[in-house]
N, C-alpha and C positions, 0 to 999 in steps of 0.2 A: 473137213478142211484141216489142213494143216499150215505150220507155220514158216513163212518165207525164209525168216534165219537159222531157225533151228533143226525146224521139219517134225517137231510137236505135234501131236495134236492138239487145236486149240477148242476153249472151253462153249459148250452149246448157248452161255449166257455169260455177257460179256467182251471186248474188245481187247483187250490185253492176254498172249500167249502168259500161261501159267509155267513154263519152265522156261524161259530167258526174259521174259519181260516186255518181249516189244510189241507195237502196237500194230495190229490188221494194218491191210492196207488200205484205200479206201475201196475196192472191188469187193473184199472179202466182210468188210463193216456192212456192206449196201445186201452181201449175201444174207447175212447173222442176220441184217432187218427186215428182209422178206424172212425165213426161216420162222424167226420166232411171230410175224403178224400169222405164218400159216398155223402156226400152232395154237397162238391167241382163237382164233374159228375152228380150231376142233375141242379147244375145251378139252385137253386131254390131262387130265392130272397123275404124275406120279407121287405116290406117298409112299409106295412101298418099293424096295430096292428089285424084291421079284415083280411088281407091278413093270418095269422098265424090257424086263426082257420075253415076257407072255407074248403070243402071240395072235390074240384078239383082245381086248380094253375092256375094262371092268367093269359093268354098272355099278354104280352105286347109288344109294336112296338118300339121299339128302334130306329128304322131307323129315323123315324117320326121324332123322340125327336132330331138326329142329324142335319137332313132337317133345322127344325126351329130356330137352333144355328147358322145355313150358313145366313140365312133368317134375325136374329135379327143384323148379325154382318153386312151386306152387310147394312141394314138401318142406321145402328151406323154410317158407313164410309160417307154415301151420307150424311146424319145431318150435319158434321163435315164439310164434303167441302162446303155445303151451308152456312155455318154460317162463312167460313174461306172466302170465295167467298164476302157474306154480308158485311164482315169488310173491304175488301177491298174496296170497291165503297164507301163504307161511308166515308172513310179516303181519298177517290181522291175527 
């Protein structure tokens, strides 16, 4: 879509043209909010600027990314007791 005053293109998120300022109109707000529910139900994530121009969609393993959050936090805790443990015998 672009913009009625300026002829912009205006931004995939958001109601306001990013070079003059004005506001959708309301056809083109009603578009932006079909657009983005559609995108809401595919779940599509871009994170990477090459991720936006690929031409099939990334899997990726979430699960994975959770595992090694359990993984760093369970090493943070044992760190902590050994170095709590350490201080101890130093100080007897």
């Amino acid at each position: 879509m672009y913009c009625k005053k300026c002829g912009a293109a205006l931004p995939s998120q958001g109601f306001i043209c990013r070079s003059c300022g004005a506001m959708m109109s309301s056809e083109q707000i009603k578009r932006q909010k079909e657009f983005m529910k559609n995108k809401e139900k595919e779940k599509i994530e871009i994170n990477l600027l090459s991720d936006r121009f690929r031409t099939e969609p990334i899997k990726r393993d979430y699960q994975k990314h959770n595992e090694n959050k359990y993984l760093g936090a369970v090493l943070i805790i044992l760190i902590v007791i050994i170095l709590i443990v350490l201080a101890i015998l130093k100080v007897m």
